[in-house]
The first five atom37 places (N, CA, C, CB, O) and aatype in JSON, in Angstrom:
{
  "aatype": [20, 20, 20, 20, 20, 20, 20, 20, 20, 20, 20, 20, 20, 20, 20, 20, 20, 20, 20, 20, 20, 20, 20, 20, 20, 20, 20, 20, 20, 20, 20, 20, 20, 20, 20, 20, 20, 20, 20, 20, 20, 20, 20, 20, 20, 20, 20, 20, 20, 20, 20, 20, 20, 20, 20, 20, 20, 20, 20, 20, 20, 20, 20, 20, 20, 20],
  "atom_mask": [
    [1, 1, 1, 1, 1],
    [1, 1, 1, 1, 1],
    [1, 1, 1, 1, 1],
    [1, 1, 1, 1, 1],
    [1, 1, 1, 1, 1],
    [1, 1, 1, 1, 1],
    [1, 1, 1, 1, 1],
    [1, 1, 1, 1, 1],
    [1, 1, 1, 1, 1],
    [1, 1, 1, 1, 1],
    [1, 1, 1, 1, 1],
    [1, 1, 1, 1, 1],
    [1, 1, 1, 1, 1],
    [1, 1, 1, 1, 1],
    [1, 1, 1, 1, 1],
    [1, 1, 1, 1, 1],
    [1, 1, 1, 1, 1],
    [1, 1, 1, 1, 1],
    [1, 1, 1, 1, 1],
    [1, 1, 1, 1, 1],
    [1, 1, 1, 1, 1],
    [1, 1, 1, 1, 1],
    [1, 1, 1, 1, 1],
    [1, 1, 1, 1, 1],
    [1, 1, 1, 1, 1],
    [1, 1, 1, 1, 1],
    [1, 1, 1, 1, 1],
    [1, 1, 1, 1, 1],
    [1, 1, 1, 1, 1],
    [1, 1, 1, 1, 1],
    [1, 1, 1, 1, 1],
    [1, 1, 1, 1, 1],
    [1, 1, 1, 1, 1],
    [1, 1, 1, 1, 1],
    [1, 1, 1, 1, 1],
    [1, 1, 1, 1, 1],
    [1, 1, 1, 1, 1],
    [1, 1, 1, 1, 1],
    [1, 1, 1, 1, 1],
    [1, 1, 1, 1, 1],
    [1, 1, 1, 1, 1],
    [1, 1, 1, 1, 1],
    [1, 1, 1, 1, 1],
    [1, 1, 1, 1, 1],
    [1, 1, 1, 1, 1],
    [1, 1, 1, 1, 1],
    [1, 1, 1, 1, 1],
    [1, 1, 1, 1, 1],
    [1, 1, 1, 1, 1],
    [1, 1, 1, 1, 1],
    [1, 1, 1, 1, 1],
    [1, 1, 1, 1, 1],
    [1, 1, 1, 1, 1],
    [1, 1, 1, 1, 1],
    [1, 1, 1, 1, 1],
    [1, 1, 1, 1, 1],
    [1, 1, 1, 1, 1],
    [1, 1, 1, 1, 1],
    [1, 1, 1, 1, 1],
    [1, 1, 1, 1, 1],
    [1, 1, 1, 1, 1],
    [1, 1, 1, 1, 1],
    [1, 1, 1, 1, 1],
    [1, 1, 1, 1, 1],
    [1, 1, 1, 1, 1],
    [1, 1, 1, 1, 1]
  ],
  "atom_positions": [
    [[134.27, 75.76, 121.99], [134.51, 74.52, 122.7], [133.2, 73.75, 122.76], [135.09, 74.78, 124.12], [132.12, 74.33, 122.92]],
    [[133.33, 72.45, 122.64], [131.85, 71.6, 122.26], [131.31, 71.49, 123.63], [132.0, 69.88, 121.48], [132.02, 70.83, 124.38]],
    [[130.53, 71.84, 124.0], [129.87, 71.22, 125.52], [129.94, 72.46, 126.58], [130.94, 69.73, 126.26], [129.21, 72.35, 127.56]],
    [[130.52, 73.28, 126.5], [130.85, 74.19, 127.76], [131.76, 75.91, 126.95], [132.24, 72.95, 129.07], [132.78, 75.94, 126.25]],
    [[130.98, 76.99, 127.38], [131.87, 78.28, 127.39], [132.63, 78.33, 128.13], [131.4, 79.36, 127.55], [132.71, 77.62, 129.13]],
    [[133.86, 79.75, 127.56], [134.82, 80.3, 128.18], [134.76, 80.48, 129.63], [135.0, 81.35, 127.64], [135.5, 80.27, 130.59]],
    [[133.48, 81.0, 129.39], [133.05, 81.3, 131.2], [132.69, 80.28, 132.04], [131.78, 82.2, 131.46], [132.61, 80.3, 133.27]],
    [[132.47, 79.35, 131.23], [132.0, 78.06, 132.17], [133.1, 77.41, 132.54], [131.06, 76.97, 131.48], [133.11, 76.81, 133.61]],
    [[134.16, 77.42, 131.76], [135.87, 76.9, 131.83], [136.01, 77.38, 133.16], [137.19, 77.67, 130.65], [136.03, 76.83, 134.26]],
    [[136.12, 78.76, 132.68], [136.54, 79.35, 134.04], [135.91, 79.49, 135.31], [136.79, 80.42, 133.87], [136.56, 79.97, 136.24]],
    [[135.12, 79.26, 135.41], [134.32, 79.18, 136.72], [134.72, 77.73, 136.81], [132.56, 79.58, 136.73], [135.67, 77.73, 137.59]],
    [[134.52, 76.7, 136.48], [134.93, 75.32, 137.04], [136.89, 75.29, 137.34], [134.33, 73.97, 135.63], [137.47, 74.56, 138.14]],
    [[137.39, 76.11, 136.6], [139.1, 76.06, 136.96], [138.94, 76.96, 138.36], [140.39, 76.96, 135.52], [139.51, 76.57, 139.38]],
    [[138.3, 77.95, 138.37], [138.73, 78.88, 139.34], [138.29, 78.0, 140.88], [137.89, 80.53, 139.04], [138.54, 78.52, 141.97]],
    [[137.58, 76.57, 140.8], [136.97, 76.08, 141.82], [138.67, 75.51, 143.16], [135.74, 74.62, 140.99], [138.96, 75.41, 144.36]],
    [[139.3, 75.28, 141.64], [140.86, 74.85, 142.0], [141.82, 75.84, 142.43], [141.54, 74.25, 140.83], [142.55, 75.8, 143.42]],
    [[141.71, 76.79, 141.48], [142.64, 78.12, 141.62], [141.56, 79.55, 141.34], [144.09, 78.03, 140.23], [141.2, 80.2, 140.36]],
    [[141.36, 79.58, 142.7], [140.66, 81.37, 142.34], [142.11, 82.3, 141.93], [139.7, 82.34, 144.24], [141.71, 83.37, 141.45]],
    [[142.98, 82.28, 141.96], [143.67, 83.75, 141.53], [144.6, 83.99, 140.07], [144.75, 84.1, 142.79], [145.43, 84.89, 139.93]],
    [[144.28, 83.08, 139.15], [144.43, 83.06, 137.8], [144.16, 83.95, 137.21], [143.94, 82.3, 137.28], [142.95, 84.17, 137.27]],
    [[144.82, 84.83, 136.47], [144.6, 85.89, 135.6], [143.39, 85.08, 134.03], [146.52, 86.53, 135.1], [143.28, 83.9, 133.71]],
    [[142.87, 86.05, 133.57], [141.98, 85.52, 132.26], [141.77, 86.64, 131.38], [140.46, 84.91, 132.65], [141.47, 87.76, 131.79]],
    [[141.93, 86.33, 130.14], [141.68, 87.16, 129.26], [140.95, 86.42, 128.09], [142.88, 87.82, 128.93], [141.4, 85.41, 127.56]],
    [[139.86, 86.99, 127.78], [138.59, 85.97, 126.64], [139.17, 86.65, 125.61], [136.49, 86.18, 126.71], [139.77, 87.72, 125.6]],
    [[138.89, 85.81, 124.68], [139.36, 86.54, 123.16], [137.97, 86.1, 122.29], [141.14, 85.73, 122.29], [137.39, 85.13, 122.78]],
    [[137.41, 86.61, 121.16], [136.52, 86.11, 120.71], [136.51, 86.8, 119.62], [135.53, 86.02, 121.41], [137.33, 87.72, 119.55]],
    [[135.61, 86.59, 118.46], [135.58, 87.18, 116.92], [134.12, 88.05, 117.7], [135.3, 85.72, 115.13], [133.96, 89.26, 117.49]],
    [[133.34, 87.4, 118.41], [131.82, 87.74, 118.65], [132.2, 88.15, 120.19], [130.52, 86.29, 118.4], [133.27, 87.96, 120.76]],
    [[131.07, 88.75, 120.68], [130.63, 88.47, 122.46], [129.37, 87.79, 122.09], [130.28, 90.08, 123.69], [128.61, 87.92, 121.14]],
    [[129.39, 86.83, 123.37], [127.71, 85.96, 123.63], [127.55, 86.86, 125.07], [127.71, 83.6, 123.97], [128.4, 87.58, 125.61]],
    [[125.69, 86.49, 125.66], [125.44, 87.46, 126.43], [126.07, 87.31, 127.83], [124.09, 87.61, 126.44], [126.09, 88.16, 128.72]],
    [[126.86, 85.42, 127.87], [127.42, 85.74, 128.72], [128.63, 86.6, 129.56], [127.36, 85.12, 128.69], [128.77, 86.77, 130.77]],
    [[129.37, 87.03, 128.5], [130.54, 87.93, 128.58], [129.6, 89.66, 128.3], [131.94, 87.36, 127.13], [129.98, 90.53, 129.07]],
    [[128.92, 89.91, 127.67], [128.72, 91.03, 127.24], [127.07, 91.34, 127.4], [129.31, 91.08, 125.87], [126.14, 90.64, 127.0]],
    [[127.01, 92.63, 128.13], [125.42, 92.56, 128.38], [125.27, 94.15, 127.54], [124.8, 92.47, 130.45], [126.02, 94.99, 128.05]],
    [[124.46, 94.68, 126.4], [123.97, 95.99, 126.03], [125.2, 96.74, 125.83], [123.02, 96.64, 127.07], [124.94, 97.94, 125.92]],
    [[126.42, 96.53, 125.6], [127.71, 96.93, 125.63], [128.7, 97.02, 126.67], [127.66, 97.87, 125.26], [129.66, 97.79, 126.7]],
    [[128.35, 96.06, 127.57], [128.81, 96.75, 129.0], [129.4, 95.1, 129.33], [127.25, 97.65, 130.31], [128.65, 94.13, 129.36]],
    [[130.65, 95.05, 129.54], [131.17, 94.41, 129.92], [131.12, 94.3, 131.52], [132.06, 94.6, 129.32], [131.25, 95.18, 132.37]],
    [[130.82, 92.58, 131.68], [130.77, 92.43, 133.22], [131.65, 92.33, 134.23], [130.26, 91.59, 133.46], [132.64, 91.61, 134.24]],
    [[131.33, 92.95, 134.96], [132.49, 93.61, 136.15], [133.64, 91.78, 135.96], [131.34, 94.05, 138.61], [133.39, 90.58, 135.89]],
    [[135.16, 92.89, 135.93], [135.81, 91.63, 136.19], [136.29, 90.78, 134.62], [134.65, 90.7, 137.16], [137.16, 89.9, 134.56]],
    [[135.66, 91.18, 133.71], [136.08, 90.6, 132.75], [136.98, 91.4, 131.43], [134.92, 90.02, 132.41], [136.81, 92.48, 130.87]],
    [[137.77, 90.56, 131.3], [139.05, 91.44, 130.01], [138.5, 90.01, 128.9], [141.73, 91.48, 130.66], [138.22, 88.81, 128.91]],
    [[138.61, 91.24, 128.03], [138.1, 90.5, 126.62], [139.33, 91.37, 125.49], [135.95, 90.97, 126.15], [139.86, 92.43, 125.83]],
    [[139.61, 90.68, 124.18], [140.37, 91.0, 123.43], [139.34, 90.88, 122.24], [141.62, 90.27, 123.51], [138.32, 90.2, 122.41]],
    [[139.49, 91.27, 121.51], [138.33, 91.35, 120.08], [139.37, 90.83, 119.01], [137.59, 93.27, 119.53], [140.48, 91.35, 119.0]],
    [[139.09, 89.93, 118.22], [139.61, 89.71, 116.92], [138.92, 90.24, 115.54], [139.71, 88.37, 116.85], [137.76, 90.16, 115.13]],
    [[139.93, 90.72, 115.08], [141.44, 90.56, 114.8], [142.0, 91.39, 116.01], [141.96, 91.18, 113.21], [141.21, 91.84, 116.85]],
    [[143.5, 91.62, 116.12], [143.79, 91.9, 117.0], [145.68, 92.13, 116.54], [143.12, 90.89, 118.01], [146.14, 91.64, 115.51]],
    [[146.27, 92.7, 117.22], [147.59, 92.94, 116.71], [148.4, 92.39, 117.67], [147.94, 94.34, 116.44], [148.08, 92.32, 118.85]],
    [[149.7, 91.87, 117.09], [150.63, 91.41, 117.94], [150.98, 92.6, 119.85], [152.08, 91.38, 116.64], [150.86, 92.31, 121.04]],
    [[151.3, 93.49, 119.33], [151.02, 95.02, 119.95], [149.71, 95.05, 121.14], [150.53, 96.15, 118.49], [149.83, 95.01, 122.36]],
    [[148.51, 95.14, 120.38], [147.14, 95.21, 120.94], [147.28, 93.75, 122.16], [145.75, 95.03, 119.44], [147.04, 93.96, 123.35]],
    [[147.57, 92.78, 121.82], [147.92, 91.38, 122.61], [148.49, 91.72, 123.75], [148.9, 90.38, 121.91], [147.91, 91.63, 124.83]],
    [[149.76, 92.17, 123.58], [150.8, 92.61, 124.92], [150.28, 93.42, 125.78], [152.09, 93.34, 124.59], [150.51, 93.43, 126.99]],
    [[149.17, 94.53, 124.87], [148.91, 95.69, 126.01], [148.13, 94.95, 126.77], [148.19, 97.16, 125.6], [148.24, 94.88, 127.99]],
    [[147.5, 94.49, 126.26], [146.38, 93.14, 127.1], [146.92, 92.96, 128.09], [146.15, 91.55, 126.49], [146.82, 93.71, 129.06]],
    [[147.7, 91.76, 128.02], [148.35, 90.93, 128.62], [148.84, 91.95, 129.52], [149.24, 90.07, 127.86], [147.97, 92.19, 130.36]],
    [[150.2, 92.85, 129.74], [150.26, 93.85, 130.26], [149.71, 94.41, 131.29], [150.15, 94.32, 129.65], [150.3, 94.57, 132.36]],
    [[147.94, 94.9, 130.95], [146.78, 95.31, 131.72], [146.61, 94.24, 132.72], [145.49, 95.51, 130.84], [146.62, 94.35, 133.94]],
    [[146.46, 93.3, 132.07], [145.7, 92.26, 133.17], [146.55, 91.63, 134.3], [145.09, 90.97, 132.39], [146.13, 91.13, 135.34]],
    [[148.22, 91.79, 133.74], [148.93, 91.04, 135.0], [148.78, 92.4, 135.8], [150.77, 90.32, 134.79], [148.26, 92.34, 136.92]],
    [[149.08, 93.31, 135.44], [149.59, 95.06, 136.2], [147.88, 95.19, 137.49], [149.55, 97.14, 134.15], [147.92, 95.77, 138.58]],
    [[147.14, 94.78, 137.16], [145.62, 95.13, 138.04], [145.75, 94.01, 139.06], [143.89, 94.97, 137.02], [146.19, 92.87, 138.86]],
    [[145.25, 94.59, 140.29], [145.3, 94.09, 141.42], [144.44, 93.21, 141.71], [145.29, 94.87, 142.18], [144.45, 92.68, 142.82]]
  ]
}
């Protein structure tokens, strides 16, 4: 997206709606999603490529967590 990250999306939407589910998808991680392999507390990421299958479990995970 020209001007602004995923994470920046979402931190300015969540100003409206904190309780939105999110799931990042990306070919890469940048360091804002991903630090030394360690994903930051709170964040679901999907890796591409990715399978129709692999998608749902996603999706799945993230509505099912509290």
């Amino acid at each position: 997206m020209p001007k602004m990250g995923g994470r920046e999306l979402v931190e300015k939407l969540r100003e409206v709606c904190k309780d939105f589910k999110v799931i990042y998808m990306s070919g890469y991680t940048d360091n804002a999603t991903i630090h030394h392999g360690v994903l930051d507390k709170g964040i679901d990421l999907i890796q591409k490529p990715f399978s129709m299958e692999s998608l749902l479990k996603k999706i799945r995970h993230v509505l099912d967590e509290n």
